[in-house]
VMD Tcl script that builds the backbone (N, CA, C; Angstrom):
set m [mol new atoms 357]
animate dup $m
set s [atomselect $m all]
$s set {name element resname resid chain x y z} {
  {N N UNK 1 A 18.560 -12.806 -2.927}
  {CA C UNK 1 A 17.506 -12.390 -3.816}
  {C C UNK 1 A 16.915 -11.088 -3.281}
  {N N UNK 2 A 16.528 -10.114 -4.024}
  {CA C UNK 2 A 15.978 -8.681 -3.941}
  {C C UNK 2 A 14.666 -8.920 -4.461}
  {N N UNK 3 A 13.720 -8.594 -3.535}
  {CA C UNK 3 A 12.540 -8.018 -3.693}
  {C C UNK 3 A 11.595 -6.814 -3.606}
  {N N UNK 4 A 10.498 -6.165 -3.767}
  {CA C UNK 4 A 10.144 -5.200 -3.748}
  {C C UNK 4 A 8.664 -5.662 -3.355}
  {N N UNK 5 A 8.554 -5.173 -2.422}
  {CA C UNK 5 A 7.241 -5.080 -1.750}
  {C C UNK 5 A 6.085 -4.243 -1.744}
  {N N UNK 6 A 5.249 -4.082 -2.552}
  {CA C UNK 6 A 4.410 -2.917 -2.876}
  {C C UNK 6 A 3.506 -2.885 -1.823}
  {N N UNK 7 A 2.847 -1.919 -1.011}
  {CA C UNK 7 A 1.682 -1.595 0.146}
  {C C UNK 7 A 0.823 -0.690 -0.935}
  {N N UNK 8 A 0.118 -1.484 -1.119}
  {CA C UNK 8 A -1.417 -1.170 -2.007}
  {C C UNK 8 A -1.885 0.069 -1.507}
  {N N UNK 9 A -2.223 1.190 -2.600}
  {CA C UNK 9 A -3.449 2.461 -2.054}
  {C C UNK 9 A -4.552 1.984 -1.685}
  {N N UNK 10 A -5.381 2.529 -0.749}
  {CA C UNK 10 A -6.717 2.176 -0.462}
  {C C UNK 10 A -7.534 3.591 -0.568}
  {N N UNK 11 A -8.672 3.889 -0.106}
  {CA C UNK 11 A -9.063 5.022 0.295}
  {C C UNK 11 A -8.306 5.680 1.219}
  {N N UNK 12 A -8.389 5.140 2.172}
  {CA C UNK 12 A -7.715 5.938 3.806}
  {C C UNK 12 A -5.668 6.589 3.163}
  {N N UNK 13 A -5.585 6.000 2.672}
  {CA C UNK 13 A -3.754 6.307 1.743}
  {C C UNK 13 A -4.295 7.503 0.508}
  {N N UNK 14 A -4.819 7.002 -0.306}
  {CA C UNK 14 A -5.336 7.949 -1.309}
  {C C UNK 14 A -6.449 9.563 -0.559}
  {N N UNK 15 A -6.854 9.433 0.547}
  {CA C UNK 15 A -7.203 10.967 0.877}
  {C C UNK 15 A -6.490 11.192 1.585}
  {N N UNK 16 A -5.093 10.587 1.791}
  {CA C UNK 16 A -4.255 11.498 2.646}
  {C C UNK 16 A -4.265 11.398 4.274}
  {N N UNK 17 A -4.791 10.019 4.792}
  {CA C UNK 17 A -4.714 9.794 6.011}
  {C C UNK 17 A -3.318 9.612 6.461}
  {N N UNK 18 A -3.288 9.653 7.735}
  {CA C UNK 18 A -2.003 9.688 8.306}
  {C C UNK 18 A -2.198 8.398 9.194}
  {N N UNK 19 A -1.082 7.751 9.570}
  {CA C UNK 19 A -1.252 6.398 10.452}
  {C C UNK 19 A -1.271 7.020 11.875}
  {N N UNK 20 A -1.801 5.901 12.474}
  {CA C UNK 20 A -2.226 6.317 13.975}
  {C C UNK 20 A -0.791 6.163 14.696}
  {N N UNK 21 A -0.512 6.841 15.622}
  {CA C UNK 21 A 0.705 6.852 16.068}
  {C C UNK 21 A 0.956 5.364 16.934}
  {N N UNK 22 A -0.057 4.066 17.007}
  {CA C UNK 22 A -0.032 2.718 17.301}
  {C C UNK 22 A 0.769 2.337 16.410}
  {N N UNK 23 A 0.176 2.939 15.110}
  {CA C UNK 23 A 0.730 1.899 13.589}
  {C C UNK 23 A 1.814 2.523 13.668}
  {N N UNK 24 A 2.274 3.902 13.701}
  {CA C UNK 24 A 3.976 4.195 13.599}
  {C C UNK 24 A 5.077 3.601 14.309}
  {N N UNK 25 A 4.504 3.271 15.500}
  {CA C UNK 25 A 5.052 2.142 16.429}
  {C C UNK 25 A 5.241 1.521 16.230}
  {N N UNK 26 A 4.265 0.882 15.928}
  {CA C UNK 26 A 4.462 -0.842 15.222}
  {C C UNK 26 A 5.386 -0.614 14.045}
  {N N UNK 27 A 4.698 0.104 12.875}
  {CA C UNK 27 A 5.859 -0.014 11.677}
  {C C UNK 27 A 7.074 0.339 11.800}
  {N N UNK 28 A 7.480 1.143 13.041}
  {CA C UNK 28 A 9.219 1.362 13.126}
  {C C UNK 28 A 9.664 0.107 13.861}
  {N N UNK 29 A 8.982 -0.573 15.157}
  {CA C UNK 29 A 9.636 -1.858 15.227}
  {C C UNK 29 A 9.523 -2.792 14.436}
  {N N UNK 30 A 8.682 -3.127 13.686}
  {CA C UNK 30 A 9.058 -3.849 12.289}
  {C C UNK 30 A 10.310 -4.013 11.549}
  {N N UNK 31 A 10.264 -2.365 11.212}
  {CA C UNK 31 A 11.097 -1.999 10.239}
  {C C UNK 31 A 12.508 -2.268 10.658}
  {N N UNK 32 A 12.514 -2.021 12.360}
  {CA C UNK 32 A 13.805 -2.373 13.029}
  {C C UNK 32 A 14.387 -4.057 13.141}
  {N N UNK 33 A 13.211 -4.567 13.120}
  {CA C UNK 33 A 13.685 -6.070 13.175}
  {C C UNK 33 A 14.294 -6.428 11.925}
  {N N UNK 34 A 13.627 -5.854 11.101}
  {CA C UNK 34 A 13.617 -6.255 9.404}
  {C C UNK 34 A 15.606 -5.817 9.192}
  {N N UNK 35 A 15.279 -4.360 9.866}
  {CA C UNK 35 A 17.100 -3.399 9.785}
  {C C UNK 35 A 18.116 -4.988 10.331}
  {N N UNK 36 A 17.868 -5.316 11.485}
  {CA C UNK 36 A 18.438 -5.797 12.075}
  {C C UNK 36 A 18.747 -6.599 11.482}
  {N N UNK 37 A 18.052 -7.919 11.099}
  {CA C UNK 37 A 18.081 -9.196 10.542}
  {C C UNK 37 A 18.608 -8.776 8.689}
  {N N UNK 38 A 19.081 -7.513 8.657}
  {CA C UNK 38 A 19.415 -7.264 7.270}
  {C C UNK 38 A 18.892 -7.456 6.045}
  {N N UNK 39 A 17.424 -7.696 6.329}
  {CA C UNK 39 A 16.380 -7.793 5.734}
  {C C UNK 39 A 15.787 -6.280 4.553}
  {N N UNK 40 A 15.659 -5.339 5.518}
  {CA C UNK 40 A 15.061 -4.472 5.195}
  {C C UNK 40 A 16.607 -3.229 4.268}
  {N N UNK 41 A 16.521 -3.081 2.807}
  {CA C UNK 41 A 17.234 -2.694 2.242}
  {C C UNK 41 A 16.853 -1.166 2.445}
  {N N UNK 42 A 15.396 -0.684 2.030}
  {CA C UNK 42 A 15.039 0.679 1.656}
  {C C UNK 42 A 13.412 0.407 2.009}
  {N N UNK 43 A 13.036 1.632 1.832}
  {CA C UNK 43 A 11.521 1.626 1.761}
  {C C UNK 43 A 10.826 2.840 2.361}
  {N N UNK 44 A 9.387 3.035 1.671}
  {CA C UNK 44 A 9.315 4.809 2.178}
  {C C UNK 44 A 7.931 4.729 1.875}
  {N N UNK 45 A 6.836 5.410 2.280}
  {CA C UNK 45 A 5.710 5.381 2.180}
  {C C UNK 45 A 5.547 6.747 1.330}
  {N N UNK 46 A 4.711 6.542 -0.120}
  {CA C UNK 46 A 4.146 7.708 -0.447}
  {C C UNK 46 A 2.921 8.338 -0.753}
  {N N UNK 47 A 3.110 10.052 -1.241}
  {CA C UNK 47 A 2.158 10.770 -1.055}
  {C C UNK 47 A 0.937 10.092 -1.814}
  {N N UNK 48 A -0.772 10.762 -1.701}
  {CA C UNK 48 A -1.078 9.996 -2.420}
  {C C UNK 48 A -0.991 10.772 -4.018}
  {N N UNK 49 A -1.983 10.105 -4.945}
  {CA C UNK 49 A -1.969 10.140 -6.731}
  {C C UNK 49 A -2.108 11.359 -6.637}
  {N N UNK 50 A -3.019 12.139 -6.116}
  {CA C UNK 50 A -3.548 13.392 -6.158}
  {C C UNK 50 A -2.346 14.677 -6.574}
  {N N UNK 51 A -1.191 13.823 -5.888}
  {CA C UNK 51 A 0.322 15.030 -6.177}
  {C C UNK 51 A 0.962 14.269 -6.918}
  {N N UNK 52 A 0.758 13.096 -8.030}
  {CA C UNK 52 A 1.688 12.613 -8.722}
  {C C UNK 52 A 1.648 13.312 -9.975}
  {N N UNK 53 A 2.085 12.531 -10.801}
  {CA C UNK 53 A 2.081 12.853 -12.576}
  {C C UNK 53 A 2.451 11.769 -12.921}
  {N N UNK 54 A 1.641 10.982 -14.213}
  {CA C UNK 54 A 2.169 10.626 -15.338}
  {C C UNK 54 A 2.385 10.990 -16.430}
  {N N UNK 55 A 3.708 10.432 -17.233}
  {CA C UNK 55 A 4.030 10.657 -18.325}
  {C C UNK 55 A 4.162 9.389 -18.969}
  {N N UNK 56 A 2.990 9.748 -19.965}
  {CA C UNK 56 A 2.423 8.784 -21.219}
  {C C UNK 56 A 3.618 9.405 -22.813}
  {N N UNK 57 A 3.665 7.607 -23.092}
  {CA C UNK 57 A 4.745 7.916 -24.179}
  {C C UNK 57 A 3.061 6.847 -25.110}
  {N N UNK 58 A 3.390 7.960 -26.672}
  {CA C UNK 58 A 2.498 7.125 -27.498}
  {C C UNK 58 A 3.240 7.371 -28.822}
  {N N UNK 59 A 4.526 7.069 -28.773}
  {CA C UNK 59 A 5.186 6.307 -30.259}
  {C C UNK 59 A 5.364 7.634 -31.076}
  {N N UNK 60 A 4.500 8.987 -30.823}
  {CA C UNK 60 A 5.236 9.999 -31.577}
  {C C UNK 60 A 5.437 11.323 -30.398}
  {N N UNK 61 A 5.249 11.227 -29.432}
  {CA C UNK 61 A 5.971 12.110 -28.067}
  {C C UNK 61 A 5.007 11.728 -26.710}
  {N N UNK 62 A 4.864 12.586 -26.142}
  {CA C UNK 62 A 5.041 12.653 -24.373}
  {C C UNK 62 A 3.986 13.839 -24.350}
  {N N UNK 63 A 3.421 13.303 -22.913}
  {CA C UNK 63 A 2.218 13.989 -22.474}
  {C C UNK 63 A 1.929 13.591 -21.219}
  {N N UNK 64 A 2.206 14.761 -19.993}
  {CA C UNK 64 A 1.867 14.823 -18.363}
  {C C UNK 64 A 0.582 14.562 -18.309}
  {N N UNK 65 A 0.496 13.836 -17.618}
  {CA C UNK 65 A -1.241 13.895 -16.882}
  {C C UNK 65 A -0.933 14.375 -15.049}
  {N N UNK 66 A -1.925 15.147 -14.926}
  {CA C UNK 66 A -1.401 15.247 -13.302}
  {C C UNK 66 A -2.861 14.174 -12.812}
  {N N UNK 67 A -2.399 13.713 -11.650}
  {CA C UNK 67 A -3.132 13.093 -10.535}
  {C C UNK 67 A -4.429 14.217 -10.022}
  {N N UNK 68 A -5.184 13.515 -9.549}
  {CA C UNK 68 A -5.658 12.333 -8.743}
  {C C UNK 68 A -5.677 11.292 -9.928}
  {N N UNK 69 A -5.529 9.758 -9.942}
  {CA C UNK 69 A -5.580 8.400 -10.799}
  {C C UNK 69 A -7.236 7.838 -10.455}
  {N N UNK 70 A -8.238 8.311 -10.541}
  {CA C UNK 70 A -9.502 7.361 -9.934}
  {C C UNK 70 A -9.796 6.282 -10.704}
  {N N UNK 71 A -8.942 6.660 -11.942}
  {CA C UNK 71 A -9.633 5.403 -12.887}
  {C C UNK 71 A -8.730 4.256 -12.621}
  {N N UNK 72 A -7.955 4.585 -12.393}
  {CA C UNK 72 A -7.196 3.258 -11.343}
  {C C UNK 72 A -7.066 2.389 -9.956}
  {N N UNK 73 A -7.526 0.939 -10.490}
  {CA C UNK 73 A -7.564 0.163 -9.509}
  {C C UNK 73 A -6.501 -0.052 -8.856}
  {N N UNK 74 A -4.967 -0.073 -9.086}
  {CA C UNK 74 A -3.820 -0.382 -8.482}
  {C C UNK 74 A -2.594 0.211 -8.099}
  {N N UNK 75 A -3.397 1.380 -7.152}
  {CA C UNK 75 A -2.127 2.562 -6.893}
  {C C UNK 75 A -0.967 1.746 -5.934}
  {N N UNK 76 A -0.424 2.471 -5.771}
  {CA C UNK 76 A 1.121 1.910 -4.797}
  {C C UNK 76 A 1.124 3.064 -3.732}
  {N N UNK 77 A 1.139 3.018 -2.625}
  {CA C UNK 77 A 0.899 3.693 -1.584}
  {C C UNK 77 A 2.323 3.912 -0.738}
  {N N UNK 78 A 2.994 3.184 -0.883}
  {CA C UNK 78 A 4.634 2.850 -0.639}
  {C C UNK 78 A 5.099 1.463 -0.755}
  {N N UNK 79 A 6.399 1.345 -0.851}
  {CA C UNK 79 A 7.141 -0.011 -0.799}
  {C C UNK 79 A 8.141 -0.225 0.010}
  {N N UNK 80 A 8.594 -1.434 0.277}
  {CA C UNK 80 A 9.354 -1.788 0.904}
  {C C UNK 80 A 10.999 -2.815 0.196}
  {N N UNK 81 A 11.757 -2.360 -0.313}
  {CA C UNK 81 A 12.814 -2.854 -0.998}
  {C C UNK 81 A 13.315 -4.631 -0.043}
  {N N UNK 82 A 13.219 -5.528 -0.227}
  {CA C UNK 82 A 13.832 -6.864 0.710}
  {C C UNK 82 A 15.298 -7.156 0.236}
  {N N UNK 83 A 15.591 -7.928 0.933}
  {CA C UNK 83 A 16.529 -8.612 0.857}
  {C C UNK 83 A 16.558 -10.343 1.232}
  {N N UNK 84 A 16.230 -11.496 0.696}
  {CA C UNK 84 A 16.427 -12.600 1.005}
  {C C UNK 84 A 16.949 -13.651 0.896}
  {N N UNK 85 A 16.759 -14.751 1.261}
  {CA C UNK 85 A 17.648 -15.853 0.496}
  {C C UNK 85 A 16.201 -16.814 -0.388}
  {N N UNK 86 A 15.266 -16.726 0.141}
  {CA C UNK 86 A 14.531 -17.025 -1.063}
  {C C UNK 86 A 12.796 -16.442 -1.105}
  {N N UNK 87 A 11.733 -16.585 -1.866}
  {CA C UNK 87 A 10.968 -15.700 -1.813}
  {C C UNK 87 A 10.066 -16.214 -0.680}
  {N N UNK 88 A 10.405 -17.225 -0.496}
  {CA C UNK 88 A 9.270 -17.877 1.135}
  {C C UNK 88 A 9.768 -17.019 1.921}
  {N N UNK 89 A 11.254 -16.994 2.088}
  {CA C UNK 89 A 11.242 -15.543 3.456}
  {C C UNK 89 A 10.970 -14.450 3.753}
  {N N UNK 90 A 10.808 -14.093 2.125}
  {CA C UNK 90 A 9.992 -12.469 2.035}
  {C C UNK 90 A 8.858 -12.409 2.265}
  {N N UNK 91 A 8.053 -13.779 1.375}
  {CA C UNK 91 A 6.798 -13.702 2.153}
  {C C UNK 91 A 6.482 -14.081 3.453}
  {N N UNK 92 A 7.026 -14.671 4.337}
  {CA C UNK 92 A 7.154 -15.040 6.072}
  {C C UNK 92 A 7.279 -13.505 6.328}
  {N N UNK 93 A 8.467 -12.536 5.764}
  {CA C UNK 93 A 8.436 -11.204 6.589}
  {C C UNK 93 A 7.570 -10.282 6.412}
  {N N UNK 94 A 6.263 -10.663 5.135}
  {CA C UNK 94 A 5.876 -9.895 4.725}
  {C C UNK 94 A 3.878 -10.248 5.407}
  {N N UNK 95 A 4.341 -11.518 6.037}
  {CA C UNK 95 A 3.167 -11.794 6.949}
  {C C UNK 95 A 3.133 -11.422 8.191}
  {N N UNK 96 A 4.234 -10.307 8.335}
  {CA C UNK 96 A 4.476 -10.254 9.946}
  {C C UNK 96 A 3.875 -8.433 10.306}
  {N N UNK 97 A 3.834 -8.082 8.147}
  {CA C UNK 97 A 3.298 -6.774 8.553}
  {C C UNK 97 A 2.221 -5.884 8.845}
  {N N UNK 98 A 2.402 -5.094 9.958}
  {CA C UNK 98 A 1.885 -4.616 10.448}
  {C C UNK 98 A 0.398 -4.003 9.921}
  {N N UNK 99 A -1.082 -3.873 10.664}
  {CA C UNK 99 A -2.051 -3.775 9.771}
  {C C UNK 99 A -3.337 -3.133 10.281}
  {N N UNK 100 A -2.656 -1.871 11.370}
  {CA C UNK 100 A -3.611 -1.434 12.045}
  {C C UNK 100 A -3.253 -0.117 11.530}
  {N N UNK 101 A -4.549 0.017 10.315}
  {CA C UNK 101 A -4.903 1.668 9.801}
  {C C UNK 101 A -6.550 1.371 9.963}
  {N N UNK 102 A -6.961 2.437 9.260}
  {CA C UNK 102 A -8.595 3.030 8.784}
  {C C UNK 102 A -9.750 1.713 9.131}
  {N N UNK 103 A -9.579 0.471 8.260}
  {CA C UNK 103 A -9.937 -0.630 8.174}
  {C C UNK 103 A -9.663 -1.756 8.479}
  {N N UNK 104 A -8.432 -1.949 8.917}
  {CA C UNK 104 A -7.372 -3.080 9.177}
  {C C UNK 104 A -7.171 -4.224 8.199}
  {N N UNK 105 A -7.239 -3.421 6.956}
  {CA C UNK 105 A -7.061 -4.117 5.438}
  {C C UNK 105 A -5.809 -3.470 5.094}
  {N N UNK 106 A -4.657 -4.610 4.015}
  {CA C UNK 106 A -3.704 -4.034 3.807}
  {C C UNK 106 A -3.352 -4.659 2.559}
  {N N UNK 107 A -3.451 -4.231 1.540}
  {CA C UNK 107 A -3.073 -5.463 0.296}
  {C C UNK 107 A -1.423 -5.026 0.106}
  {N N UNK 108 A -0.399 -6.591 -0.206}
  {CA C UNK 108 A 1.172 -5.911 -0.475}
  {C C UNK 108 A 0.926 -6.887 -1.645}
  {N N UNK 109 A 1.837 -6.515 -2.575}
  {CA C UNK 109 A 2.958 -7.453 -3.892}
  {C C UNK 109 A 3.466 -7.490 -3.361}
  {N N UNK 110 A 4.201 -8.669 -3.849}
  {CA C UNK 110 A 5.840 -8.804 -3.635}
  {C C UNK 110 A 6.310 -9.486 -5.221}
  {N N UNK 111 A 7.204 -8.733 -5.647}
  {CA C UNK 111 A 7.938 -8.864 -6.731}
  {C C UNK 111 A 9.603 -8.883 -6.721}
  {N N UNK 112 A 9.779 -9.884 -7.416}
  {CA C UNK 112 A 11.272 -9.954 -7.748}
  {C C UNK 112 A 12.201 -8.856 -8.483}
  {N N UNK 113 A 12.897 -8.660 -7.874}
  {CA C UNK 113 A 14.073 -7.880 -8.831}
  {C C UNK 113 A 14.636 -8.371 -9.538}
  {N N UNK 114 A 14.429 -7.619 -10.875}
  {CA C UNK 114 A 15.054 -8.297 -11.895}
  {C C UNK 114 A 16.871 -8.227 -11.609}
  {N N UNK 115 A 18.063 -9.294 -11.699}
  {CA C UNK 115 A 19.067 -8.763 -11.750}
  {C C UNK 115 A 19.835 -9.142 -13.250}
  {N N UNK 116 A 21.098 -8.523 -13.463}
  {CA C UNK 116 A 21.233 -8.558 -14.369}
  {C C UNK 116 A 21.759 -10.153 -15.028}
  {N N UNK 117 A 21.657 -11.140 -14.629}
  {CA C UNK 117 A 22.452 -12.202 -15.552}
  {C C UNK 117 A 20.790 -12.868 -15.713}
  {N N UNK 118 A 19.542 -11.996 -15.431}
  {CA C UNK 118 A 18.301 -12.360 -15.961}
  {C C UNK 118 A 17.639 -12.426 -16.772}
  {N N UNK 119 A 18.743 -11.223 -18.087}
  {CA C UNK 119 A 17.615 -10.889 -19.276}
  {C C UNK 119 A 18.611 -12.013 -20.183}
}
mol reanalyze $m
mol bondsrecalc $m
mol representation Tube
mol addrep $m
């Protein structure tokens, strides 16, 4: 089973903080256990809203909005792609992550991949 692990924006992600070089530590041995145990498929931390864009479809064309998102409660700050055999193990690996930034608050999803003999 494939999952996708979302790491929630907060403030400290959304102005562009950088992790303390403790947390880079930590999150590369993580990430290495995760490599190892063939767990960890993909995953990448991103910039914040401020450099994104959306593109809104409304039934007769398309229209960019550029970032910053403030009116949004539920940015995505980066993810983490899984790999498991069922979703208790994603969430076991996903209790193991790492959680020393700004506040030592970290909200994740975890969502299923849809595959194809699903629709």
């Amino acid at each position: 089973m494939r999952f996708v692990a979302f790491r929630k924006a907060d403030d400290f992600t959304e102005a562009g903080g950088m992790p303390t070089r403790e947390l880079l530590d930590d999150m590369l041995a993580y990430n290495r256990q995760m490599i190892d145990a063939g767990v960890l498929l993909d995953g990448m931390g991103l910039k914040p809203s401020r450099e994104g864009v959306r593109v809104l479809f409304d039934g007769t064309g398309t229209s960019v909005v550029d970032g910053p998102f403030t009116e949004s409660k539920e940015l995505v700050a980066g993810f983490a792609l899984l790999q498991t055999r069922t979703r208790e193990e994603a969430i076991e690996w996903l209790r193991r992550w790492p959680t020393i930034d700004a506040d030592g608050h970290v909200r994740l999803e975890l969502r299923e991949v849809a595959e194809e003999g699903d629709a």
